[in-house]
C-alpha positions in Angstrom: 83.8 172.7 136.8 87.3 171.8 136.0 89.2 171.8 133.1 90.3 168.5 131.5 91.7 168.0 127.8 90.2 165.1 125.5 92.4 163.3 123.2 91.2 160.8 120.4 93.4 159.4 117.6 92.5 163.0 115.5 92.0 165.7 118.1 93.2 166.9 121.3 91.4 170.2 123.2 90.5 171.5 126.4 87.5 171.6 128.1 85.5 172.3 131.1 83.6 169.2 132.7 81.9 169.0 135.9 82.6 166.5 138.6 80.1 164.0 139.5 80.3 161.5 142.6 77.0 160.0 141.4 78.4 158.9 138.5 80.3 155.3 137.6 82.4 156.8 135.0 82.6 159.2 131.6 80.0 161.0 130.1 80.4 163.0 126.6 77.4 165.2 125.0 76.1 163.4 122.2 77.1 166.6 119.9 81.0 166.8 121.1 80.8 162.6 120.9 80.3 163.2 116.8 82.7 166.4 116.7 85.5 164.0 118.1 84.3 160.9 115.7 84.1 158.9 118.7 82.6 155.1 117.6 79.1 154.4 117.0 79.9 150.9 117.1 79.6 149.7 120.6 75.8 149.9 122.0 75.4 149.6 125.4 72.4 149.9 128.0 72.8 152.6 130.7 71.4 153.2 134.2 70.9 157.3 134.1 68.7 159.2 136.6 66.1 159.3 133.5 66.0 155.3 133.6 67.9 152.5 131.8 68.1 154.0 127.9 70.9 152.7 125.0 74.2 154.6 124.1 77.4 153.9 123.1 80.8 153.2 124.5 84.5 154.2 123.2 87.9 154.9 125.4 89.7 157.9 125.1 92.4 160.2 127.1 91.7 162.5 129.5 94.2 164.2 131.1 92.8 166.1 134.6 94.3 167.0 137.5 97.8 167.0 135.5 97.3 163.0 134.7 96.7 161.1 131.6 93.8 158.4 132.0 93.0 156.3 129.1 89.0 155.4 130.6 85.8 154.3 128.6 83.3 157.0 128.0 80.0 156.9 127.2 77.9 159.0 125.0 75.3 161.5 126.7 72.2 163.0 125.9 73.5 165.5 129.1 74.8 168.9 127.6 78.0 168.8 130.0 80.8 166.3 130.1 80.3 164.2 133.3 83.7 162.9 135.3 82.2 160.0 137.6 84.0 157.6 139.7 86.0 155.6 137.0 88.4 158.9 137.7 87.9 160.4 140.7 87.5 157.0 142.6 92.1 157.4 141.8 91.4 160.8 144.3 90.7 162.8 147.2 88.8 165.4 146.3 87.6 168.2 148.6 84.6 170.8 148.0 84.8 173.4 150.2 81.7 175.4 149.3 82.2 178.3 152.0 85.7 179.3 149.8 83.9 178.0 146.4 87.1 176.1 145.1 87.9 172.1 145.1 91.7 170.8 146.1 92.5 167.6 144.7 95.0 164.6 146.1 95.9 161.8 144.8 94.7 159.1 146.9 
């Protein structure tokens, strides 16, 4: 987990998200989606390792690794916030699970 901080037009906070090569790009819990009013307006379909299933899509900032990145998100029925590929894709990032920590480049 790493920590990122979230910014919408009427909140900005820290939180801890997870990192996930798997994924294509940003994934938000469906309860922290409605705390940070994000739109319901924009259905999408999504590919998810449950099957294909409908959400929604808004962009917001997230600053990680000491860098803003104004990216789409989508909403998640996941309970963690999911950084895919949309963001690290822009990195090098190294898990070195003998020393349990991550180092982080920019590519």
């Amino acid at each position: 987990m790493v920590p990122i901080k979230i910014t919408t037009s009427n909140v900005s906070k820290k939180y801890l998200a997870f990192l996930d090569t798997g994924s294509d790009g940003v994934a938000i819990p469906r309860v922290l989606w409605e705390k940070l009013s994000l739109s319901l307006n924009y259905p999408v379909r999504i590919q998810s390792v449950t099957g294909l299933s409908w959400s929604y899509i808004d962009t917001l900032s997230i600053e990680i690794f000491d860098k803003k990145h104004d990216v789409p998100a989508v909403m998640s029925d996941d309970p963690e916030i999911l950084i895919g590929m949309e963001i690290l894709g822009k990195y090098v990032v190294c898990f070195d699970g003998v020393k349990k920590r991550v180092t982080v480049k920019k590519s």
